[in-house]
N, C-alpha and C positions, 0 to 999 in steps of 0.2 A: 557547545555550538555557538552559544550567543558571544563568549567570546572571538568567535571567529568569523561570526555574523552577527551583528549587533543589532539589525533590525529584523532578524526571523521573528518569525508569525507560525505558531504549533495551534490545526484547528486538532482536537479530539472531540469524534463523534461518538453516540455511543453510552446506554447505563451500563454500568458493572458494579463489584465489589468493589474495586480499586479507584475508583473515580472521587470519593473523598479520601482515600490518601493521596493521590496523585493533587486535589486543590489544597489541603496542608501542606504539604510537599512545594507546591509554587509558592504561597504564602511565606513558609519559613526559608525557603531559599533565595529568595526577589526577581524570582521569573514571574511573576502573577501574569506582569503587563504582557507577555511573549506567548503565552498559551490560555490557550480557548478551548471553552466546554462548552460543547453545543446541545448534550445531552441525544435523547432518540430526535431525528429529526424525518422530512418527510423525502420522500424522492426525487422530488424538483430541486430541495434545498444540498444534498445529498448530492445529484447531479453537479450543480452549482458547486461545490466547493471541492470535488476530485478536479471540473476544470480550472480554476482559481490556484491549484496548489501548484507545485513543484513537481514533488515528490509524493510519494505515499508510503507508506509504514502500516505494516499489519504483522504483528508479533508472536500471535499464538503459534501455541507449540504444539496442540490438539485438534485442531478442525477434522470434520470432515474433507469439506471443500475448499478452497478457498475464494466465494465469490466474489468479496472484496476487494479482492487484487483483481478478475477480471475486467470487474467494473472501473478501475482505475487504470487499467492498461488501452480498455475501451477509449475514453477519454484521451490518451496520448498519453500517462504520465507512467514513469517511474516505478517501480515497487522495491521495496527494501521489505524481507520477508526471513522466516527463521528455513533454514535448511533442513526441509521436514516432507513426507512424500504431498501434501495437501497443498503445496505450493511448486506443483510439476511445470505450472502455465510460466514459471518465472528462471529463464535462461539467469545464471549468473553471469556480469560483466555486461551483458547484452542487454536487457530489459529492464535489469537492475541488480541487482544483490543478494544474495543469501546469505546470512549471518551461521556461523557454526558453532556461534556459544551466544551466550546471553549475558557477555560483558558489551558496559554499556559503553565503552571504548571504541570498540567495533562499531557500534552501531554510531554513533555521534559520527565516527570517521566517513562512514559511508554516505552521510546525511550532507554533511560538510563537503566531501568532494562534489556530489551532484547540484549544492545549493551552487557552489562558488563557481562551476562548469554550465552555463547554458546551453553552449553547444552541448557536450556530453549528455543532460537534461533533456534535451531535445532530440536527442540521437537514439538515445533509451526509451524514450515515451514514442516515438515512433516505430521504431523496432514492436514496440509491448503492443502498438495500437495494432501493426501489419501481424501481428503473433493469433492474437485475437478474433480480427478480421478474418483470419484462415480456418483457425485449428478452432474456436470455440462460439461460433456465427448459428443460429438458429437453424438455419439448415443444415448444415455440417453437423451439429450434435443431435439432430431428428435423424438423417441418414444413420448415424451411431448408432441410434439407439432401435429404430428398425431394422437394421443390421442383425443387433445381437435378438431383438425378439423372433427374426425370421429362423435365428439359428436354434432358438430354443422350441421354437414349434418342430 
């Protein structure tokens, strides 16, 4: 990516296991200066940096949900996400991309069109935001969800 963008900027929110190999990883490779660890952060900040970005990237291949992506489509942006049922909110082509393997080829390519494409960036991130707005809006998923308890009574 960086060869193709030379001044991308990778925030990564978030503790896990992977989090010091991924800063070995930047160190030994001479991405340090292009990616950021922001660690857990708070809601406001969190806020702040879905609308600051581009794009979004959420990789698991296990969620249950995936509210991360909602929250970043909310925002207007992008999701690049694994092809997996937990990532239903995310139209491929449309709102962003679904990856069908975890080559990291794939993925860089996807990152790379949307970085180098504003229009397209902006064409996806609003699409995800009107996606949102409809289908996963507080009252739209309270009617759901009174829906199904009415049918269970």
């Amino acid at each position: 990516i960086i060869k193709e963008i030379p001044d991308v900027q990778i925030d990564i929110v978030g503790e896990g296991p992977q989090r010091s190999i991924l800063e070995r990883k930047t160190s030994q490779n001479g991405t340090k200066s292009h990616v950021h660890f922001h660690g857990n952060v708070s809601a406001e900040q969190l806020i702040g940096l879905y609308k600051s970005c581009t794009a979004f990237c959420h990789l698991s291949q296990s969620d249950g949900w995936n509210q991360p992506a909602l929250e970043a489509m909310a925002t207007g942006r992008p999701v690049i996400g694994m092809n997996e049922p937990h990532n239903s909110m995310i139209i491929d082509g449309i709102t962003g991309y679904l990856l069908h393997s975890t080559e990291t080829k794939d993925l860089s390519e996807k990152i790379i069109q949307i970085l180098s494409d504003t229009k397209l960036a902006s064409q996806m991130g609003n699409y995800a935001h009107d996606i949102v707005s409809t289908n996963y809006s507080l009252d739209v998923v309270s009617q759901k969800y009174a829906e199904d308890f009415r049918g269970l009574i």
